[in-house]
C-alpha positions as CSV (number, residue, x, y, z in Angstrom):
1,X,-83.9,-58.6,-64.6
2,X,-85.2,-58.9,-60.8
3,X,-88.5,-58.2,-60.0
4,X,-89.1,-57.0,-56.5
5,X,-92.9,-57.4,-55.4
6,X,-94.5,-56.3,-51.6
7,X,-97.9,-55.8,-50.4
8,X,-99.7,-54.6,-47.4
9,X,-101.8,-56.9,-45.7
10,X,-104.4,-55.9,-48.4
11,X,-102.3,-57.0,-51.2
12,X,-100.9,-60.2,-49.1
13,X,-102.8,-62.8,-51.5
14,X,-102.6,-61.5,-54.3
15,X,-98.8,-60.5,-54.3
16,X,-98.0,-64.1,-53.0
17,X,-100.1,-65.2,-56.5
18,X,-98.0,-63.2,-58.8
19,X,-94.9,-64.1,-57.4
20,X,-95.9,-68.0,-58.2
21,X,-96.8,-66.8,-61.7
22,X,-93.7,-64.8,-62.0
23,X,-91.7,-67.3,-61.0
24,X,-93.4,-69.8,-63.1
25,X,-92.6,-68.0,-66.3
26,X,-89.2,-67.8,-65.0
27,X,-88.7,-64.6,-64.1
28,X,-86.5,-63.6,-61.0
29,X,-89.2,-62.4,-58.5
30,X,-88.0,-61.5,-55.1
31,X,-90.6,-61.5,-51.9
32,X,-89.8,-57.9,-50.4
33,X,-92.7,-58.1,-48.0
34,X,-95.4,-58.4,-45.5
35,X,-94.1,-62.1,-45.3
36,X,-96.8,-62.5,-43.1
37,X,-100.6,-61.2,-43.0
38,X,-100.4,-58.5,-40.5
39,X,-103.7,-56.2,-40.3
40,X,-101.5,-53.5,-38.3
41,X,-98.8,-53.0,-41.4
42,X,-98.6,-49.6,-43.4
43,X,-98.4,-49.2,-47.0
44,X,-95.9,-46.4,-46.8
45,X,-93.4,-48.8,-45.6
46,X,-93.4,-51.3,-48.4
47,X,-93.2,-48.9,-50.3
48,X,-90.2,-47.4,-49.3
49,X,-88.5,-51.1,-49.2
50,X,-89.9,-52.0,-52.7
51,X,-88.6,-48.5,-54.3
52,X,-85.1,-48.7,-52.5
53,X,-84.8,-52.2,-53.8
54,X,-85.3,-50.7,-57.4
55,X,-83.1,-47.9,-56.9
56,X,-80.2,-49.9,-56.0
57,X,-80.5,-52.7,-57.9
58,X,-79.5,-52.1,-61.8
59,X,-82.1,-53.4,-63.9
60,X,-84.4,-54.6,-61.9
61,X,-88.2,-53.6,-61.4
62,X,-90.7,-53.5,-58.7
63,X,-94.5,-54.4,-58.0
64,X,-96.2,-52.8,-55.2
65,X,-100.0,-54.2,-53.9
66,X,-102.0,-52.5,-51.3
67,X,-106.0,-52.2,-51.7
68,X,-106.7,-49.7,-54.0
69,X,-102.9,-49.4,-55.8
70,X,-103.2,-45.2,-55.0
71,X,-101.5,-45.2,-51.7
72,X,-98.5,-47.4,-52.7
73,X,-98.0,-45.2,-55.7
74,X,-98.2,-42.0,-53.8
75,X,-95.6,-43.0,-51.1
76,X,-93.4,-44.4,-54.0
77,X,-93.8,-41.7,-55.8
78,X,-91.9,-39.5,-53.4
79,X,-89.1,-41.1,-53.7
80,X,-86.5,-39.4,-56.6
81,X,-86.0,-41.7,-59.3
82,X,-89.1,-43.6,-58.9
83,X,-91.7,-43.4,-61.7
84,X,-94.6,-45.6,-60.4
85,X,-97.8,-46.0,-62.0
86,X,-101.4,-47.2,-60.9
87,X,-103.2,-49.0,-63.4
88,X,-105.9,-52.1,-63.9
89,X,-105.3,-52.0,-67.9
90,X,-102.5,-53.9,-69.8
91,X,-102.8,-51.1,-72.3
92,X,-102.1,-48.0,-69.8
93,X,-99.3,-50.4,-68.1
94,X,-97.2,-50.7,-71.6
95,X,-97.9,-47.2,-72.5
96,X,-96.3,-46.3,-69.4
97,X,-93.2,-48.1,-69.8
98,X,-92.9,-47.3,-73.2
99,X,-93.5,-43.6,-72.9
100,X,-92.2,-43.2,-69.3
101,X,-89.6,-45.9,-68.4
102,X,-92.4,-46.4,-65.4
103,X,-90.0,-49.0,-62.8
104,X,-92.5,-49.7,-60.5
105,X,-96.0,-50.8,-61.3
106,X,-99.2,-50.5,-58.2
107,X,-101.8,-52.8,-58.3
108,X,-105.1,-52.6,-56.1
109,X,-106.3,-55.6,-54.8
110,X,-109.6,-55.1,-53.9
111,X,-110.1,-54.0,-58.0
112,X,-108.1,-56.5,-59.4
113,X,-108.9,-60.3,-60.7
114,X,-106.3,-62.7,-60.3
115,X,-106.2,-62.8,-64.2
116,X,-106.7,-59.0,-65.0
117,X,-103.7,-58.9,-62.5
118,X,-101.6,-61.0,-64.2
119,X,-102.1,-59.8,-67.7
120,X,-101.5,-56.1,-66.5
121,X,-97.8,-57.3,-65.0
122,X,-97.2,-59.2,-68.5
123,X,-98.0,-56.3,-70.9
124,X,-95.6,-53.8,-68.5
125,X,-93.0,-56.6,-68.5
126,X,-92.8,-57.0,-71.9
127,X,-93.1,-53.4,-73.1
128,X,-90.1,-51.2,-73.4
129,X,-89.0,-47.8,-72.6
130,X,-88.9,-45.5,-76.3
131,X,-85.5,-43.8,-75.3
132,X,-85.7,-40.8,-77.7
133,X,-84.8,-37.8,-76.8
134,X,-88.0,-36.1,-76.0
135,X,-88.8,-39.0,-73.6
136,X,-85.5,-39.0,-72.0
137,X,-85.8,-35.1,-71.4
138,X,-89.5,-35.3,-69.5
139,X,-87.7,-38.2,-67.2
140,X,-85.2,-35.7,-66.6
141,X,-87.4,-33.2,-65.8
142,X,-89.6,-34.9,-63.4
143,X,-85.9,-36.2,-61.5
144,X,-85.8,-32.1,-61.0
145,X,-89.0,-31.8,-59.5
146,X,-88.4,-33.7,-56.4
């Protein structure tokens, strides 16, 4: 599995922390941007690039960082197929993978520790998607929404 992970300038120092500790616990992590603090960047454009990464790339997840976690996951959100969540709890994290195959998780820096970070991204790493067929029929009806 490949992890893609971008920021905003916001989320520059801590997404460049997570990839280290991703990559330390030897997990594919790919850098999909800012790769370079820039104040004038736009959420809305990593974003995109993180959630078209995920889309075309079989098994693979993405991590999105911009201050508060809300505007990544409303611009990734638009996209069809992508099920992002916003969350600063490990528990809300796996219950969203488990009960709604989430594939992209948002993170707000400015209310996020290093640590609380970190333990968020392991718990939805290591929780999996409950493919029953209740679950599987909500995923199918949020596809029709867009």
């Amino acid at each position: 599995m490949t992890i893609y992970i971008g920021s905003d300038h916001r989320g520059f120092e801590l997404k460049n922390k997570l990839l280290h500790s991703l990559k330390k616990e030897g997990i594919v992590a790919v850098d999909a941007g800012g790769f370079r603090y820039d104040q004038a960047d736009d959420y809305p454009d990593i974003a995109k690039k993180v959630a078209d990464e995920v889309l075309h790339s079989p098994l693979s997840l993405g991590i999105i960082i911009c201050g508060s976690g809300a505007g990544v996951c409303i611009a990734a959100n638009r996209i069809n197929g992508i099920r992002a969540v916003e969350t600063h709890d490990p528990k809300i994290a796996k219950a969203s993978r488990h009960d709604d195959n989430t594939n992209i998780l948002c993170l707000g820096a400015d209310f996020i520790s290093d640590k609380e970070a970190e333990q968020v991204v392991s718990g939805w790493l290591e929780e999996q998607f409950e493919k029953n067929e209740r679950r599987v029929r909500r995923i199918k009806k949020l596809d029709k929404i867009i």
